[in-house]
C-alpha positions in Angstrom: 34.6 -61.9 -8.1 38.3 -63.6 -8.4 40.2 -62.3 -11.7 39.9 -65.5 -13.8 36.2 -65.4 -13.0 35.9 -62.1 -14.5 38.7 -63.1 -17.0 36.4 -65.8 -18.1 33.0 -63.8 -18.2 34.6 -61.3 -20.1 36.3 -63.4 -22.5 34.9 -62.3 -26.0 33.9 -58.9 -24.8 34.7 -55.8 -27.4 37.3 -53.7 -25.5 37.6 -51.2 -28.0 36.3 -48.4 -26.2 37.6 -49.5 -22.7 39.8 -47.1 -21.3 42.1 -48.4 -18.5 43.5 -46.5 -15.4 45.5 -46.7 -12.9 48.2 -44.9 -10.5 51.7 -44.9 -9.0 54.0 -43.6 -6.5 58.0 -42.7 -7.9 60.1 -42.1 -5.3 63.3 -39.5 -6.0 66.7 -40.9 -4.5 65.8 -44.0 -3.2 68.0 -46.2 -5.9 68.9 -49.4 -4.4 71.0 -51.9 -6.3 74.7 -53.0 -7.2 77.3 -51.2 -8.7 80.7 -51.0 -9.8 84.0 -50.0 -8.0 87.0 -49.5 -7.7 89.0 -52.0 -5.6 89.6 -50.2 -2.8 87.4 -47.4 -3.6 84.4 -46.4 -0.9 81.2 -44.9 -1.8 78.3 -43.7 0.3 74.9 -43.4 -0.4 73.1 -41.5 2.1 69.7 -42.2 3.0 66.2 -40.3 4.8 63.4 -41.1 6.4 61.3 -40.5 3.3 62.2 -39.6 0.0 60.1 -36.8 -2.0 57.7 -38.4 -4.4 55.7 -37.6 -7.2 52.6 -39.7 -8.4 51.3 -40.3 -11.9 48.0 -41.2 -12.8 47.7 -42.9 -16.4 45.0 -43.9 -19.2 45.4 -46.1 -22.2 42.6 -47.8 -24.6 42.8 -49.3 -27.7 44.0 -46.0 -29.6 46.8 -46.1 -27.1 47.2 -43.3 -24.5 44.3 -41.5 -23.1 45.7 -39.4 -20.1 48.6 -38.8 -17.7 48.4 -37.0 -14.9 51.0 -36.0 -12.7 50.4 -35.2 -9.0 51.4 -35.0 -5.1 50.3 -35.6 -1.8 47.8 -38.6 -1.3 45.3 -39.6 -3.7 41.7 -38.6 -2.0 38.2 -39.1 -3.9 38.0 -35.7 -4.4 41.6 -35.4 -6.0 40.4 -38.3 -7.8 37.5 -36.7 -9.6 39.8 -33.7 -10.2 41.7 -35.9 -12.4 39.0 -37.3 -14.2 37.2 -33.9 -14.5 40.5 -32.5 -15.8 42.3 -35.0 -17.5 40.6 -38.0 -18.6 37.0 -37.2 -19.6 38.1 -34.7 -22.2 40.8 -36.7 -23.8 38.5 -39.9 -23.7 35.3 -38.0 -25.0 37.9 -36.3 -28.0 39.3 -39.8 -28.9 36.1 -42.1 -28.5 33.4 -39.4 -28.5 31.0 -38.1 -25.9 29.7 -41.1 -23.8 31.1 -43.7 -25.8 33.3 -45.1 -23.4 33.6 -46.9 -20.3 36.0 -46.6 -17.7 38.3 -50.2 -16.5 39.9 -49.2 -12.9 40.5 -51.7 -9.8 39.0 -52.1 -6.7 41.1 -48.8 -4.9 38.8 -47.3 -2.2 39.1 -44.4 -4.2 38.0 -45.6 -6.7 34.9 -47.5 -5.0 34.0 -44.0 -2.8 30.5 -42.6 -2.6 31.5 -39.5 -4.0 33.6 -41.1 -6.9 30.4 -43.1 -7.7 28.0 -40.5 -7.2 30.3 -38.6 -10.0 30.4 -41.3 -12.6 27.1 -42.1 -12.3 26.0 -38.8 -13.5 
């Protein structure tokens, strides 16, 4: 299903008790941009093969934030129920009550796992 298709379906849907979630990657050091100098002046900016990293997994609903979590390494299905063992079922079941919420993610293959869905279905 296309965005504006479920955009459209879901149009005058009550989103109260949605909470939304998603992740990113920050990477340390690797600023790229303009900057000011001197006339004259050199500057170096050094770079690597890869830059440390740390990712951050986030929640927000209609109360306003739900969750963060902050983690390395790559984002598996298991890691992935970690966080929402950990991190976002208590804080969602404290702020909206015990099972009366629903969970908005996209279509990550995290997300869409066997053992992620095996996990939110019970």
């Amino acid at each position: 299903m296309n965005r504006v298709d479920w955009a459209l379906k879901h149009k005058n849907y009550d989103f109260s008790n949605v909470v939304f979630a998603d992740e990113c990657s920050i990477w340390m050091h690797s600023w790229q941009g303009k900057m000011w100098l001197k006339k004259g002046s050199r500057h170096y900016i050094g770079t690597k093969a890869y830059y440390p990293k740390v990712h951050v997994w986030g929640s927000i609903g209609f109360e306003g934030e739900v969750g963060i979590h902050v983690f390395t390494g790559n984002l598996t299905a298991p890691k992935f129920i970690a966080i929402l063992r950990e991190s976002l079922i208590p804080a969602a079941n404290e702020i909206y009550g015990e099972g009366q919420w629903s969970l908005a993610q996209d279509n990550d293959p995290k997300h869409r796992a066997k053992k992620t869905e095996n996990f939110l279905k019970s």
